[in-house]
C-alpha positions as CSV (number, residue, x, y, z in Angstrom):
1,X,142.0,72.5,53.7
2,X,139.9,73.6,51.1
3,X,139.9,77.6,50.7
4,X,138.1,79.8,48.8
5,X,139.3,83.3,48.0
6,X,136.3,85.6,46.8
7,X,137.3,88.6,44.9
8,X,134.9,90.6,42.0
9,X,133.0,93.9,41.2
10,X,131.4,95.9,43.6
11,X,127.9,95.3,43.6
12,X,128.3,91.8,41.6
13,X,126.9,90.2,44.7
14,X,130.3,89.1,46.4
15,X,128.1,89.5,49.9
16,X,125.4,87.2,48.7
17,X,128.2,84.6,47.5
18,X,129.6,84.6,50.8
19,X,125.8,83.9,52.4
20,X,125.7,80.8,50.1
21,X,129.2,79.2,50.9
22,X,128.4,79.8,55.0
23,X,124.6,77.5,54.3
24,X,126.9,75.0,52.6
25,X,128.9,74.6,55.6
26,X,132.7,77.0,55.2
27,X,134.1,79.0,57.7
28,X,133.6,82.7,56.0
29,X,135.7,86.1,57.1
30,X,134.6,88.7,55.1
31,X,136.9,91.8,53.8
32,X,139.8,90.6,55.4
33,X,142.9,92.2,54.6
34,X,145.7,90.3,52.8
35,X,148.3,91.0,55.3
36,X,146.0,89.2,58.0
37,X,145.8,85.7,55.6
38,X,148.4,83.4,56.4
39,X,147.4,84.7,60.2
40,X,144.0,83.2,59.6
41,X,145.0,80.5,57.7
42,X,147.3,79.1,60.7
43,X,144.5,79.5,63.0
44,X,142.1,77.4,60.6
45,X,144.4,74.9,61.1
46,X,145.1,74.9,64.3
47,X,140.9,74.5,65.0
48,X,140.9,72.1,62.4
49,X,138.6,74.0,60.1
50,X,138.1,72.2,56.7
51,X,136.4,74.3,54.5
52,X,136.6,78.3,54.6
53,X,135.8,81.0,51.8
54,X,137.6,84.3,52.7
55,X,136.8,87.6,50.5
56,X,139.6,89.9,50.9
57,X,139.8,94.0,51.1
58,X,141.2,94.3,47.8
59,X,141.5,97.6,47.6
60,X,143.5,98.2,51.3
61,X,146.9,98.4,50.0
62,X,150.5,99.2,51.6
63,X,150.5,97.9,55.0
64,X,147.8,96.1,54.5
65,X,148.9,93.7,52.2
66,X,148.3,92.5,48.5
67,X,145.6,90.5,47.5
68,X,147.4,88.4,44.9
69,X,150.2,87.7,46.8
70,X,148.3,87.1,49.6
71,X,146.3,84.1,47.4
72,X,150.1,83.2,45.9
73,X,151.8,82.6,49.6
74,X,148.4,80.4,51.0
75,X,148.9,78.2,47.8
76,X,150.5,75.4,49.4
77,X,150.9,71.7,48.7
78,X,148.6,71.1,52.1
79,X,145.8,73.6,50.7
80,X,143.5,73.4,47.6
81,X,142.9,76.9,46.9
82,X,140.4,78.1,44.9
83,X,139.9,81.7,43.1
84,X,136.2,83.3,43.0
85,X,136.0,86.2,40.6
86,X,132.5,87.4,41.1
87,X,131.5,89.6,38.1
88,X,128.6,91.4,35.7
89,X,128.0,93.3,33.1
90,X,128.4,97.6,33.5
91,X,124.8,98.1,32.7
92,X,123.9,95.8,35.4
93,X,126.2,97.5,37.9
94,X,124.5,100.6,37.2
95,X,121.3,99.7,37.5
96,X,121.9,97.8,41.3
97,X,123.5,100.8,42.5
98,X,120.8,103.1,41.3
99,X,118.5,100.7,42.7
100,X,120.0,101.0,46.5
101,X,121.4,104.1,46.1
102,X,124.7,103.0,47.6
103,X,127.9,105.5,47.1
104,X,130.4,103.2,44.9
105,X,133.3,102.5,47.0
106,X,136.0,103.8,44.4
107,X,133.7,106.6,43.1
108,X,135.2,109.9,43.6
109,X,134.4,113.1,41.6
110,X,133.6,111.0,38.3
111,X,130.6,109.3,37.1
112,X,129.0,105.8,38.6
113,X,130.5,104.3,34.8
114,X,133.7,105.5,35.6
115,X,134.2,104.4,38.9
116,X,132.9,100.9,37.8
117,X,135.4,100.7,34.9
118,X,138.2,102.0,37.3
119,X,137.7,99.2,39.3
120,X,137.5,96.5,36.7
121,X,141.0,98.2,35.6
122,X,142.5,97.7,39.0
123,X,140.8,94.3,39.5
124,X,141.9,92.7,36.4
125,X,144.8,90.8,37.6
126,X,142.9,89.0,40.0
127,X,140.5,88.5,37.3
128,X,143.3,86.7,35.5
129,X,144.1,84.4,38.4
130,X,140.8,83.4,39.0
131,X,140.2,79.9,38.7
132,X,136.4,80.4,38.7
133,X,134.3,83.4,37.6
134,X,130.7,83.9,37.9
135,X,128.5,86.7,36.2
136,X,126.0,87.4,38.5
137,X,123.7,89.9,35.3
138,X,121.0,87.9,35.3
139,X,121.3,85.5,38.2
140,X,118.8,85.1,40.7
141,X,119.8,83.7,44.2
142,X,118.5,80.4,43.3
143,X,120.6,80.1,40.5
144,X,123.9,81.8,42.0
145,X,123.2,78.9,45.1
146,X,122.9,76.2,42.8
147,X,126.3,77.3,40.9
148,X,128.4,77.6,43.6
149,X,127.3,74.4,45.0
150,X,128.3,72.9,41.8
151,X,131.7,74.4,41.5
152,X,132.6,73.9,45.3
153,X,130.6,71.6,46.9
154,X,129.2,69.1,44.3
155,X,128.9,66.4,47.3
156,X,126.7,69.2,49.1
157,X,123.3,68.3,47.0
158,X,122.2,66.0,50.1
159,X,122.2,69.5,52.4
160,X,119.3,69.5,54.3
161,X,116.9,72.2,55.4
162,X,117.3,73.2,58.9
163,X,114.3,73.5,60.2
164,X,113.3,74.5,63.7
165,X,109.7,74.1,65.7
166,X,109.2,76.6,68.3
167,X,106.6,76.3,70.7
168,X,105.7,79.0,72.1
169,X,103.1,81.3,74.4
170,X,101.9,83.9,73.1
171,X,101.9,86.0,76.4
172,X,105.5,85.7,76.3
173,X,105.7,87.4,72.7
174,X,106.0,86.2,69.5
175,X,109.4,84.3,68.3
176,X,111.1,86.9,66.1
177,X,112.8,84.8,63.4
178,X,109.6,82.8,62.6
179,X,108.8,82.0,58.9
180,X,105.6,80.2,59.5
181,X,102.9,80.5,62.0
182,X,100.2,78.3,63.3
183,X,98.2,79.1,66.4
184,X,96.3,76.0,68.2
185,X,94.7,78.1,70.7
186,X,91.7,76.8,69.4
187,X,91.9,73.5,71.0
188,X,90.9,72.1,74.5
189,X,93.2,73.8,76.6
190,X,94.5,71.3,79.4
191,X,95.6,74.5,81.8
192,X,91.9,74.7,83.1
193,X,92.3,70.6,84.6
194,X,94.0,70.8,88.1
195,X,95.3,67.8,87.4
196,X,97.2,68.9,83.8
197,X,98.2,72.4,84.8
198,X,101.7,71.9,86.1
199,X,102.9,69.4,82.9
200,X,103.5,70.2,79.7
201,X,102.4,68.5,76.1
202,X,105.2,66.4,76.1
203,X,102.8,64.3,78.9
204,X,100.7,61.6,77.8
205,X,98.0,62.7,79.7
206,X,98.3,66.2,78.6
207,X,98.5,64.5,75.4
208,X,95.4,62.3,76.0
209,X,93.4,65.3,76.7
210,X,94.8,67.3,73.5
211,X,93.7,64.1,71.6
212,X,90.3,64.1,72.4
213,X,89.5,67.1,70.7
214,X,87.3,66.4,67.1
215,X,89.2,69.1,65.6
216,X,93.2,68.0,66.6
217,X,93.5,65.6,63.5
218,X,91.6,67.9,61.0
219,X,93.4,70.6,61.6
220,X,97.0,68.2,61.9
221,X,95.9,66.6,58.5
222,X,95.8,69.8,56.6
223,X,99.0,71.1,58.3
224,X,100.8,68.6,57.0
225,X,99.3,68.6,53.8
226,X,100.6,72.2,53.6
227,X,104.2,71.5,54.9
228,X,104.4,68.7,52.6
229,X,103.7,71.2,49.9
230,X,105.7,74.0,51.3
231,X,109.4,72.5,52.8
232,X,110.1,70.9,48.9
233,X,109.8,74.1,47.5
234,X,111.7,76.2,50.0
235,X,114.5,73.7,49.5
236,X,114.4,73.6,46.2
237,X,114.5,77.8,46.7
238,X,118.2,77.4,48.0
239,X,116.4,78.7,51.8
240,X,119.1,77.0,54.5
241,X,116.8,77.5,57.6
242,X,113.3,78.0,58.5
243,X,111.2,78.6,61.7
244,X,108.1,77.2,62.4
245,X,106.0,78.8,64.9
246,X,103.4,76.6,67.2
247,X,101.3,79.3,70.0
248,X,99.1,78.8,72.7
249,X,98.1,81.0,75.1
250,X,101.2,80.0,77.9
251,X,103.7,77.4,75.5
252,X,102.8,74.8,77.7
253,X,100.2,72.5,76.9
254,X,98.6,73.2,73.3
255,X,102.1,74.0,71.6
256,X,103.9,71.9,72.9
257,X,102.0,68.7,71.9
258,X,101.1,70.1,68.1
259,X,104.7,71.4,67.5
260,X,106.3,67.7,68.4
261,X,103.3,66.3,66.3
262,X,105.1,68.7,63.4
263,X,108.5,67.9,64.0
264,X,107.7,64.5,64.4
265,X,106.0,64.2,61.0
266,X,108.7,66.5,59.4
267,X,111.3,64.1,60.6
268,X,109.5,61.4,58.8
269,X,112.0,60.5,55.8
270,X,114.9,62.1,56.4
271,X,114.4,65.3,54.0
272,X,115.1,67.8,56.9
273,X,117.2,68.6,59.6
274,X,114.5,69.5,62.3
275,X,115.0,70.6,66.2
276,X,112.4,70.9,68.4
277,X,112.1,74.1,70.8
278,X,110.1,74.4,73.8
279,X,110.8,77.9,74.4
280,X,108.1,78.2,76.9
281,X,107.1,75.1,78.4
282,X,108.9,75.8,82.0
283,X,107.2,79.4,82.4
């Protein structure tokens, strides 16, 4: 097993961390305390888990358990464990929790400054056993993605983007995680042919009759001349999954057809890890 203890400053941007090591595939517990590790750690291995990153409550205490010798009794022959110490600089600190206005968890009747060199007091021998630190100052989450991967996952570069095509109708609502939208209620719409109403656009001659409109292949060619623009560039962003949304008036014909059109040509190559959805199809 590969296991990643994540440890640092409040406010260095431990939570973000532990975003980027659940897109690149560990198993991730947040704030768990250090008398509930070798716990965990059994049942990783009994479900066979490979990779996990687990930040611990460092600052539970007594019954609760120690957070370094916690990380000392997982260190075993059968594990590689690895030590994330997630830092940056005071001013920084300051500034994010100004920013959000967020109390300081060790702040008590003293200043923000005070509470944040408190903390790197107290945090300062798992600073020392850290067998990676990152300063987060002027990271941005491209750049804290990027460095992770390359200190945990270096074999992780051929990660694909997730992508997911919903078709949808839009009397039904709109899908609530979409990223991108594209509505083809502007085409022929085969719900009006007795003969068409009861299939769907995965049906060649729903398909036939979506074809036969002039302005299906316009509109497909500049689609795809967008997503070939956009997908590069969201996964070159660091972005681990995005939602594409296809409407028609029901999710039946229209959508259906011009979302496995999308997937189809997204699928093209390789680049992506696409799903197709019919959310609606079988209203």
């Amino acid at each position: 097993m590969h296991l990643v203890f994540v440890t640092g400053l409040s406010g260095a941007g431990k939570s973000q961390t532990m975003k980027t090591f659940e897109d690149l595939g560990f198993y991730c517990i947040d704030n768990l305390p250090p008398a509930l590790v070798e716990r965990t750690l059994a049942l990783f291995e009994e479900a066979g888990i490979k990779r996990a990153a687990v930040a611990l409550d460092v600052r539970s205490g007594g019954p609760l358990g120690g957070a370094l010798a916690a990380i000392e009794a997982a260190s075993t022959p059968q594990r590689r464990v690895d030590v994330l110490f997630v830092d940056s600089r005071d001013e920084t600190l300051m500034r994010r929790y100004s920013e959000t206005r967020r109390r300081h968890p060790v702040a008590s009747a003293g200043s923000l400054r005070e509470a944040i060199v408190n903390e790197r007091a107290f945090l300062a021998p798992l600073r020392a056993r850290a067998s990676h630190t990152i300063d987060t100052s002027g990271a941005t989450h491209r750049t804290l993605t990027e460095r992770i991967r390359e200190e945990f996952a270096p074999d992780e570069r051929d990660h694909r983007l997730d992508v997911n095509v919903v078709a949808f109708g839009y009397k039904y609502g709109l899908p609530l995680d979409v990223d991108l939208l594209f509505d083809v209620r502007f085409l022929r719409n085969p719900n009006y042919d007795d003969a068409l109403r009861q299939l769907t656009g995965a049906d060649a001659a729903v398909a036939a009759y979506i074809e036969a409109d002039a302005a299906l292949e316009p509109f497909l060619e500049k689609t795809f001349a967008l997503l070939d623009f956009l997908m590069p560039r969201y996964d070159d962003e660091g972005k681990a999954r995005l939602t594409i949304g296809v409407g028609c008036t029901g999710g039946r014909h229209r959508s259906v057809y011009v979302a496995g059109r999308i997937a189809a040509h997204l699928r093209d190559g390789g680049a992506f890890a696409v799903a197709l959805e019919l959310r609606d199809a079988h209203h």
